[in-house]
PDB file of the backbone (N, CA, C, O) and the ligand in Angstrom, with CONECT records:
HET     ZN  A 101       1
ATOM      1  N   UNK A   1      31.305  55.189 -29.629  1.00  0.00           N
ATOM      2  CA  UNK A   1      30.799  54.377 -30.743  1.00  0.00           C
ATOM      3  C   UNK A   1      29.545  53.646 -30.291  1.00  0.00           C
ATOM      4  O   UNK A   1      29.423  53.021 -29.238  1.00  0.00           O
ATOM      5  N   UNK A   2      28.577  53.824 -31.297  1.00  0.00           N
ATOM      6  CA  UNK A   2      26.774  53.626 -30.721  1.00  0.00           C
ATOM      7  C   UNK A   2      26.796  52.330 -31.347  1.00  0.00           C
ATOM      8  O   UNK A   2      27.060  52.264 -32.548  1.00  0.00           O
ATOM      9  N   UNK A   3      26.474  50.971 -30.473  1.00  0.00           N
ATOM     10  CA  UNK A   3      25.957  49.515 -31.345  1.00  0.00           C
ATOM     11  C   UNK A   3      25.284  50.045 -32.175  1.00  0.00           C
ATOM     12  O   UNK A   3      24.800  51.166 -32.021  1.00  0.00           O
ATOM     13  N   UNK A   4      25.074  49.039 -33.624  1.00  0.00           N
ATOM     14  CA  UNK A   4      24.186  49.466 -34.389  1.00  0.00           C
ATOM     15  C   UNK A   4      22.649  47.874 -33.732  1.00  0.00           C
ATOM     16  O   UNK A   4      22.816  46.656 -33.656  1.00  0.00           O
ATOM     17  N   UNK A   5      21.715  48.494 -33.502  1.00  0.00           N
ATOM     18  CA  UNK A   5      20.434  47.639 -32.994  1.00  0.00           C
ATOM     19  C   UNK A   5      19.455  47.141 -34.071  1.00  0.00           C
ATOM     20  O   UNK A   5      18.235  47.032 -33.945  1.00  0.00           O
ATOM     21  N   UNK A   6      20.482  46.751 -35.557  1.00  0.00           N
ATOM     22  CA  UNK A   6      20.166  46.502 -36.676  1.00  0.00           C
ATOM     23  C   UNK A   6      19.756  45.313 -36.258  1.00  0.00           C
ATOM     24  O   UNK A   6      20.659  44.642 -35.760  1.00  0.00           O
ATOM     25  N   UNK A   7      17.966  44.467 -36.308  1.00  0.00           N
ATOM     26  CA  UNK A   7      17.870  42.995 -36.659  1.00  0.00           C
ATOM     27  C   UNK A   7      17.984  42.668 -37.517  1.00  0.00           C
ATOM     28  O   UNK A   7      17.561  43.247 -38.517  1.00  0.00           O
ATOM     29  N   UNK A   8      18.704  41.422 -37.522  1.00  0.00           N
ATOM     30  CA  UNK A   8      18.935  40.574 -38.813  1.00  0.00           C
ATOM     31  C   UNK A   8      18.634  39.690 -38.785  1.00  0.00           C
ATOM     32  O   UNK A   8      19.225  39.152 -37.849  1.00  0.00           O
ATOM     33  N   UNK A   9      17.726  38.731 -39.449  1.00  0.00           N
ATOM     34  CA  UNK A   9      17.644  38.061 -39.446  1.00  0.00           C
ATOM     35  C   UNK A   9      18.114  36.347 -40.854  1.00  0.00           C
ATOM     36  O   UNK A   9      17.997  36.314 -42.079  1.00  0.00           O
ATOM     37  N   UNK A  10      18.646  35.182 -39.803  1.00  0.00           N
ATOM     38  CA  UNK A  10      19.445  34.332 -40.849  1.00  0.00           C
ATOM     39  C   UNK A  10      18.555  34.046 -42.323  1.00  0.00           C
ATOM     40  O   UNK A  10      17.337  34.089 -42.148  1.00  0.00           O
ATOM     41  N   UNK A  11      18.918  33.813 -43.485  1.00  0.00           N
ATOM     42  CA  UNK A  11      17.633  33.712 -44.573  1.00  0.00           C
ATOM     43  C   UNK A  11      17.654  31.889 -44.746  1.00  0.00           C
ATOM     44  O   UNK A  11      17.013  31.251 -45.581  1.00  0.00           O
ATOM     45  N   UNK A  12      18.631  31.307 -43.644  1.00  0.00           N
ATOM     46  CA  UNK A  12      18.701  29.935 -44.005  1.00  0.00           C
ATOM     47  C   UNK A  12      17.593  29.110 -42.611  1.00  0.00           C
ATOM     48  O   UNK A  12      16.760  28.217 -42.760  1.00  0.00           O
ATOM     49  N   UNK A  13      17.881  29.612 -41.718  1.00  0.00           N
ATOM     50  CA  UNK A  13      17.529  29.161 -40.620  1.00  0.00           C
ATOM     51  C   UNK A  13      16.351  30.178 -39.893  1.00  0.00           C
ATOM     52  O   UNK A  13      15.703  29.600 -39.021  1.00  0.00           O
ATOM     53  N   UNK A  14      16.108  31.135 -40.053  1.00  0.00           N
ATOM     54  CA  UNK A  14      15.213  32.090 -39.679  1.00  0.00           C
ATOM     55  C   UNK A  14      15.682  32.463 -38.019  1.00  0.00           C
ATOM     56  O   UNK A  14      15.055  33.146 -37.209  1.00  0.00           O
ATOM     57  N   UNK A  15      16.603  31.974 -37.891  1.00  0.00           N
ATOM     58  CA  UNK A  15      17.060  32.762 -36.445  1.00  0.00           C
ATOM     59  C   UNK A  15      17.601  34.168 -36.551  1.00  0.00           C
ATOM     60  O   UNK A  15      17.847  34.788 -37.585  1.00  0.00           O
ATOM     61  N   UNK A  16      17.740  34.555 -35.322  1.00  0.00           N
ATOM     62  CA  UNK A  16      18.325  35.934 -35.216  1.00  0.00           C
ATOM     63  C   UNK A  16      19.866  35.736 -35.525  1.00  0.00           C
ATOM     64  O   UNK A  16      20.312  34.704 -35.024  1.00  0.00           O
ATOM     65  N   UNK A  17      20.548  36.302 -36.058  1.00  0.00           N
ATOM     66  CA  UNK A  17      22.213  36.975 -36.502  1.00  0.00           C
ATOM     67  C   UNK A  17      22.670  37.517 -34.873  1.00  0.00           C
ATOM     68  O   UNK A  17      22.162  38.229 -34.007  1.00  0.00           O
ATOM     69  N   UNK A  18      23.902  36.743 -35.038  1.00  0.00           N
ATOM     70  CA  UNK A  18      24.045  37.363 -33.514  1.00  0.00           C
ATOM     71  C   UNK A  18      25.877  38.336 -33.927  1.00  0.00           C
ATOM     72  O   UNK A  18      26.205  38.507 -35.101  1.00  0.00           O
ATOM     73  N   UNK A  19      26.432  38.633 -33.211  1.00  0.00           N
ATOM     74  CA  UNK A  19      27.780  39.255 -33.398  1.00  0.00           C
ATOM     75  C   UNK A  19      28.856  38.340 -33.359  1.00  0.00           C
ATOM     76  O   UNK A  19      29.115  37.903 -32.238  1.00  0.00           O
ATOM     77  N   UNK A  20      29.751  37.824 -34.579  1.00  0.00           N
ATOM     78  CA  UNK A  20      30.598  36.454 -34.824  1.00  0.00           C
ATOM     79  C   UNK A  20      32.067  37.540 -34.917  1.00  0.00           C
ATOM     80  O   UNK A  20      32.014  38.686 -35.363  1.00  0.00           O
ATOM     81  N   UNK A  21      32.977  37.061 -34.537  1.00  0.00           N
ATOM     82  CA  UNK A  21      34.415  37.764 -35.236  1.00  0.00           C
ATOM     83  C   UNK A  21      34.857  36.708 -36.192  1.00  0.00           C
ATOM     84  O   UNK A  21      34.730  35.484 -36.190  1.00  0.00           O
ATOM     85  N   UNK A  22      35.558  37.778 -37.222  1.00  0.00           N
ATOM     86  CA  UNK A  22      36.053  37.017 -38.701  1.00  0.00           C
ATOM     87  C   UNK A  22      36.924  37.721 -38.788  1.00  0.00           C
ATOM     88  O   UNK A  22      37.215  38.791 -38.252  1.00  0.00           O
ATOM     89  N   UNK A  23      37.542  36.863 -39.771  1.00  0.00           N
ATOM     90  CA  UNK A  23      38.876  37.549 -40.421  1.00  0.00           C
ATOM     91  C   UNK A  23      38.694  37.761 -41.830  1.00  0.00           C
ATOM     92  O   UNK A  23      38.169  37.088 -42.717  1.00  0.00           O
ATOM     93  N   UNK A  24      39.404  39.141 -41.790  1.00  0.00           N
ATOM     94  CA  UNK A  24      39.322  39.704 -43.329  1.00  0.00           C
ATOM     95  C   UNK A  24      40.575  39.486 -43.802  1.00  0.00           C
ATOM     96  O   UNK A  24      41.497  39.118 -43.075  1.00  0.00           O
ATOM     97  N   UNK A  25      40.712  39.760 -45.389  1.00  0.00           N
ATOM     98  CA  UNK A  25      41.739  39.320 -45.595  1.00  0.00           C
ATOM     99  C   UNK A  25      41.729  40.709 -46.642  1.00  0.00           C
ATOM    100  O   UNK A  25      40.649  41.276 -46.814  1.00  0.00           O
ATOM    101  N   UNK A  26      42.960  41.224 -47.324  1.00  0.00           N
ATOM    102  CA  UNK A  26      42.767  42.674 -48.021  1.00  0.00           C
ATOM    103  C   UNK A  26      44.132  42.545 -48.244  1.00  0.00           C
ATOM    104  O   UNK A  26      44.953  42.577 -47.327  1.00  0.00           O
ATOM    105  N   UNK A  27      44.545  42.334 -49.941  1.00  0.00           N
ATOM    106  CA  UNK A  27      45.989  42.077 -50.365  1.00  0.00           C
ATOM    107  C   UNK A  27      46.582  40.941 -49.380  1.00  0.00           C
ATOM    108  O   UNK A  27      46.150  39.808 -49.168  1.00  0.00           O
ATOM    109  N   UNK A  28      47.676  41.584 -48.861  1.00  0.00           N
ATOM    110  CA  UNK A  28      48.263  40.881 -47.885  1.00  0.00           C
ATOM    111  C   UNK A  28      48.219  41.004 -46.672  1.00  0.00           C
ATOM    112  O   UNK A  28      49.167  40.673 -45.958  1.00  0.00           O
ATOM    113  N   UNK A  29      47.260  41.434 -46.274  1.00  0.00           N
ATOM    114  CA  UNK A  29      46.921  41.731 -45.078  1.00  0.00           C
ATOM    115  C   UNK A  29      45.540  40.969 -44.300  1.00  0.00           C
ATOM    116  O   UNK A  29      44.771  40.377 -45.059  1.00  0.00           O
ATOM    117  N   UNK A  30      45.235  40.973 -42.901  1.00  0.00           N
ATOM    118  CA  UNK A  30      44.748  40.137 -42.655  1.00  0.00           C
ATOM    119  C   UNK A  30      43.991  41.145 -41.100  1.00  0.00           C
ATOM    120  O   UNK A  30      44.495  41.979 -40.348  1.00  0.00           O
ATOM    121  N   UNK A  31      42.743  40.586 -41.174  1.00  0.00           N
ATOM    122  CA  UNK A  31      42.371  42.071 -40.215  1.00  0.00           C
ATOM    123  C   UNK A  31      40.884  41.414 -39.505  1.00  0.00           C
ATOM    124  O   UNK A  31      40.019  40.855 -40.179  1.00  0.00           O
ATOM    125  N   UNK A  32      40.821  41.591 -38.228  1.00  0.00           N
ATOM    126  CA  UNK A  32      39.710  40.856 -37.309  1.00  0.00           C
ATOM    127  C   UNK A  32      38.902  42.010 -37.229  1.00  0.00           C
ATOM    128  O   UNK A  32      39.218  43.149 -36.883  1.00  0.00           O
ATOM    129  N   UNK A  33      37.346  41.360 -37.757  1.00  0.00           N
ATOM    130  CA  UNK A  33      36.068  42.654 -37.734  1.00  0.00           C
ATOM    131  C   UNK A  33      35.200  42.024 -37.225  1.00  0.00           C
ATOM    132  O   UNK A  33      35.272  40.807 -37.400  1.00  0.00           O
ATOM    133  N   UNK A  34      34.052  42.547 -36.408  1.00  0.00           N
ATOM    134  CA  UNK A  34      32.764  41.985 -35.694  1.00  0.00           C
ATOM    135  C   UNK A  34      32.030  42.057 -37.001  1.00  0.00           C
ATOM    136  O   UNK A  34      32.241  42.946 -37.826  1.00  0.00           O
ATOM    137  N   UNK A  35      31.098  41.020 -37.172  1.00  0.00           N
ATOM    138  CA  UNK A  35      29.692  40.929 -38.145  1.00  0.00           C
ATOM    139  C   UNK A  35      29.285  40.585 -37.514  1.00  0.00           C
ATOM    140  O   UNK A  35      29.698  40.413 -36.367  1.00  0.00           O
ATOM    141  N   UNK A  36      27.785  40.187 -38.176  1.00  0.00           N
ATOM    142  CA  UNK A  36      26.755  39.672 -37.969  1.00  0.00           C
ATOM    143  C   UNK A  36      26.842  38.457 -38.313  1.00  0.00           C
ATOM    144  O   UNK A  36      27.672  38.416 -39.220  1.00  0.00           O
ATOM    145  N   UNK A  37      26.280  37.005 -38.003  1.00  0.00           N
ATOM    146  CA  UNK A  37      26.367  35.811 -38.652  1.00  0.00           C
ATOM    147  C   UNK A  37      25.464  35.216 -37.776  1.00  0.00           C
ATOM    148  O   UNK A  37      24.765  35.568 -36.826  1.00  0.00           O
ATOM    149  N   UNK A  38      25.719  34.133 -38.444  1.00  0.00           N
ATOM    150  CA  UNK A  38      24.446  32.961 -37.994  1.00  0.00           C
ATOM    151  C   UNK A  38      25.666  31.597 -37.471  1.00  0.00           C
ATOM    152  O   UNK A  38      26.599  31.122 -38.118  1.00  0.00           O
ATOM    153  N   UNK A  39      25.261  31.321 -36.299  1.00  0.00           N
ATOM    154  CA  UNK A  39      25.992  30.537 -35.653  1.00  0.00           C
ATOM    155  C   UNK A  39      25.578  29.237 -36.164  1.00  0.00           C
ATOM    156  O   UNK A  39      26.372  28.420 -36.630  1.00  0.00           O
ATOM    157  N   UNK A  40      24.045  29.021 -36.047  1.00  0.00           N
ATOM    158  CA  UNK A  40      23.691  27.794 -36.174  1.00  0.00           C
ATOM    159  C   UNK A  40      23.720  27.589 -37.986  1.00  0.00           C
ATOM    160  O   UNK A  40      23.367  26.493 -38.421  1.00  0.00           O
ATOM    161  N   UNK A  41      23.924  28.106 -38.450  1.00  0.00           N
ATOM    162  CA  UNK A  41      24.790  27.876 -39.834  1.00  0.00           C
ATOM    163  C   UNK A  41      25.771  27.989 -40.290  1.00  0.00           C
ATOM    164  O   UNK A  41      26.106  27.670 -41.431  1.00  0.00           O
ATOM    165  N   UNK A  42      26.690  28.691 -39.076  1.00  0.00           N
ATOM    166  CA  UNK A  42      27.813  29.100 -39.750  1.00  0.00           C
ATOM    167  C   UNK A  42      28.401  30.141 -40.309  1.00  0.00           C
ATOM    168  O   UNK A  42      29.609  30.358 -40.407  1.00  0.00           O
ATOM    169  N   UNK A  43      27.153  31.033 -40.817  1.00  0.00           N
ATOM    170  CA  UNK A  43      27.227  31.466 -41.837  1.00  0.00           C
ATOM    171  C   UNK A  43      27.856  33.448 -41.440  1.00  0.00           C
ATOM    172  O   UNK A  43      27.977  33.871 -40.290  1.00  0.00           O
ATOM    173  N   UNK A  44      28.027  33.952 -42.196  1.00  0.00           N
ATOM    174  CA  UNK A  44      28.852  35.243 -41.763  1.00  0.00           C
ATOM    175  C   UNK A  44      27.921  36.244 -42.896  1.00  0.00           C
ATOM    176  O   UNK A  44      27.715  35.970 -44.078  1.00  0.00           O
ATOM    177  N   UNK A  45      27.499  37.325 -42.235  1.00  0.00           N
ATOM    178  CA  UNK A  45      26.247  37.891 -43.040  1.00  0.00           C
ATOM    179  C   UNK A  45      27.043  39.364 -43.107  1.00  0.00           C
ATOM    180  O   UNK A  45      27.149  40.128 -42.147  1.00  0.00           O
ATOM    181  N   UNK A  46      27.644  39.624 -44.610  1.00  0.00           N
ATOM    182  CA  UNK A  46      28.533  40.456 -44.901  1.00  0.00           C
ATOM    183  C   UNK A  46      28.018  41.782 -45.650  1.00  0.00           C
ATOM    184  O   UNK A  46      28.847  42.237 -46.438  1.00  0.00           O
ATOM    185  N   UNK A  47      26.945  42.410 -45.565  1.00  0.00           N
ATOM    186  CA  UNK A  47      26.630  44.011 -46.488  1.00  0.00           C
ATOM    187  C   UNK A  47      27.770  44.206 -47.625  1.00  0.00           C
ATOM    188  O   UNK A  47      28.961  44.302 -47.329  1.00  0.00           O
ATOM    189  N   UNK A  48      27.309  44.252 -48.889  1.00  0.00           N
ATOM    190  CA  UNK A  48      28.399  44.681 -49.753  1.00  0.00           C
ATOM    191  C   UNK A  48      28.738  46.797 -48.998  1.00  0.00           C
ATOM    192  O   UNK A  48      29.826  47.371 -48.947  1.00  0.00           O
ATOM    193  N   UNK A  49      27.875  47.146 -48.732  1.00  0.00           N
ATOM    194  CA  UNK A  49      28.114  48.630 -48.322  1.00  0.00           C
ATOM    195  C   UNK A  49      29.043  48.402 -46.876  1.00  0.00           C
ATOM    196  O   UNK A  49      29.971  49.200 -46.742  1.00  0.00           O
ATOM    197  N   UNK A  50      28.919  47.709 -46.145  1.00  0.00           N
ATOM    198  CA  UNK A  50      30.095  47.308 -45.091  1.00  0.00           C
ATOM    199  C   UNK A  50      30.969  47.024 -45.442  1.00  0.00           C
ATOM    200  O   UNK A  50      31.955  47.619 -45.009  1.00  0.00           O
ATOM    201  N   UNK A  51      31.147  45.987 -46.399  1.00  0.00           N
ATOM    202  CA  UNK A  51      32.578  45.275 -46.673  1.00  0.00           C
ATOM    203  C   UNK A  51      32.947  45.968 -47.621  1.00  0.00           C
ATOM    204  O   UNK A  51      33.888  45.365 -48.136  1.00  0.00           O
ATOM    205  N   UNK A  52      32.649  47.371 -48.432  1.00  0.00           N
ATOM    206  CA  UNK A  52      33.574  48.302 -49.066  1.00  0.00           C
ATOM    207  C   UNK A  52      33.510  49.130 -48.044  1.00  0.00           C
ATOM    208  O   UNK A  52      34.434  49.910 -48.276  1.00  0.00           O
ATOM    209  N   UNK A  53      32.867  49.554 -46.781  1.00  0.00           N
ATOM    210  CA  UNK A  53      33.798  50.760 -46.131  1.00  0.00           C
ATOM    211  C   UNK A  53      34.732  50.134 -45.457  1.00  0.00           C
ATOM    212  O   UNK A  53      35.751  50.821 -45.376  1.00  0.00           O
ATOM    213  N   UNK A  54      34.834  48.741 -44.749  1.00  0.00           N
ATOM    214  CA  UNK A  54      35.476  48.533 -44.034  1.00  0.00           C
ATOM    215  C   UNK A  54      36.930  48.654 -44.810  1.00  0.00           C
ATOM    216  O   UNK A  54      37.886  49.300 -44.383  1.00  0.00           O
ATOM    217  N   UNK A  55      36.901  48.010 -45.857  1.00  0.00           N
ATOM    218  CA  UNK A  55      37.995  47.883 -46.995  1.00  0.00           C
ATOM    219  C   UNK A  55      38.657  49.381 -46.901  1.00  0.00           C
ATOM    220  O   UNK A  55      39.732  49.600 -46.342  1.00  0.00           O
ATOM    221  N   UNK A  56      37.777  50.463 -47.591  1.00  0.00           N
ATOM    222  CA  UNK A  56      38.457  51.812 -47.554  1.00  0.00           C
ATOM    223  C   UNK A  56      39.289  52.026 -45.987  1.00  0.00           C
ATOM    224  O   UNK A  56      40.484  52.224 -45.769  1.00  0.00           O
ATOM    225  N   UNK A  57      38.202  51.904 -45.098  1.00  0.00           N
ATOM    226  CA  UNK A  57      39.226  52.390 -43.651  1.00  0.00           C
ATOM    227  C   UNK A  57      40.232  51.353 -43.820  1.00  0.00           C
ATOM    228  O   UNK A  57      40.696  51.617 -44.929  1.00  0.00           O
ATOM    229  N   UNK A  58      40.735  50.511 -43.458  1.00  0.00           N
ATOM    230  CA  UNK A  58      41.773  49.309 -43.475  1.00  0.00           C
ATOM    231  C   UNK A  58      43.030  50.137 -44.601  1.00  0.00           C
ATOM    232  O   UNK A  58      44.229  50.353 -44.427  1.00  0.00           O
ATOM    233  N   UNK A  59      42.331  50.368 -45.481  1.00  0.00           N
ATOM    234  CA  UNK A  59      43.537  51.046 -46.421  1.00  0.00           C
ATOM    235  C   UNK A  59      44.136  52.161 -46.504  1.00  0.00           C
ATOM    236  O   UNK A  59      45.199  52.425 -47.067  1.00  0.00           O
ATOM    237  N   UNK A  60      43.104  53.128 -45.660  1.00  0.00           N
ATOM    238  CA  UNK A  60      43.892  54.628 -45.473  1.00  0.00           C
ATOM    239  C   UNK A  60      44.533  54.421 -43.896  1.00  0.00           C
ATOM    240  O   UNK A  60      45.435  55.189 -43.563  1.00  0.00           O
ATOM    241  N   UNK A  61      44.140  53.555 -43.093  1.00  0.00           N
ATOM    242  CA  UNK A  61      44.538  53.015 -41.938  1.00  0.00           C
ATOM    243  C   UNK A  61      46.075  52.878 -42.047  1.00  0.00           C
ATOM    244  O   UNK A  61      46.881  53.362 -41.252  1.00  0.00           O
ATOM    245  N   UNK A  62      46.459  51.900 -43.520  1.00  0.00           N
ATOM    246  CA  UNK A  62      47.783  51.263 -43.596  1.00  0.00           C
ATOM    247  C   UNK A  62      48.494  52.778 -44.038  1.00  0.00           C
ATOM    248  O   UNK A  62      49.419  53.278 -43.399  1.00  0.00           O
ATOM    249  N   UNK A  63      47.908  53.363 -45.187  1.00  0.00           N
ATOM    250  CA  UNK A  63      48.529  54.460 -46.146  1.00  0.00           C
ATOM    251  C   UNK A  63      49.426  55.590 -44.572  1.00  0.00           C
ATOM    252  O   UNK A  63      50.526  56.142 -44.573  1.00  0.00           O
ATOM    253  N   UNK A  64      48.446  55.535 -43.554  1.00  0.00           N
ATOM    254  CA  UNK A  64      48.850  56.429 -42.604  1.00  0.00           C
ATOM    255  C   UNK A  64      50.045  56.087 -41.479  1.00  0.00           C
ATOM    256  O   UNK A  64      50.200  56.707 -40.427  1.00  0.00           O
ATOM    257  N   UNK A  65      50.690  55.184 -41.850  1.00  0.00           N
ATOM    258  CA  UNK A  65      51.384  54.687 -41.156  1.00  0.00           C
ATOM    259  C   UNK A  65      52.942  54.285 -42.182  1.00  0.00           C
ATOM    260  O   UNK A  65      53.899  53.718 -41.654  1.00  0.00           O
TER     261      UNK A  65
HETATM  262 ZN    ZN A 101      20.946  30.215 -39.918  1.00  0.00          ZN2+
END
């Protein structure tokens, strides 16, 4: 699995996005993913095109078990 060497940059603070862990949450379930975020804001910088694939894998993940 290749890092992605995507810059991002924060749109609040103009710093660089560094790699934060979060928790997802999906029905009843509850699931730790690396993003991107901004420390010095806080803030967690989420792609709607990420946070629906991640969603799909998580769910055929459960279906397979
Ligand atoms: Zn910021």
């Amino acid at each position: 699995m290749s890092k992605s060497e995507q810059l991002l940059i924060c749109g609040c603070c103009g710093q660089k996005l560094e790699v934060v862990k979060a928790i997802g949450h999906y029905l009843d379930y509850d699931f730790s993913v690396e993003l991107m975020g901004c420390k010095h804001c806080n803030l967690v910088y989420i792609p709607e095109e990420l946070a629906n694939g991640r969603i799909s894998q998580v769910e055929s993940l459960l279906e397979s078990k």
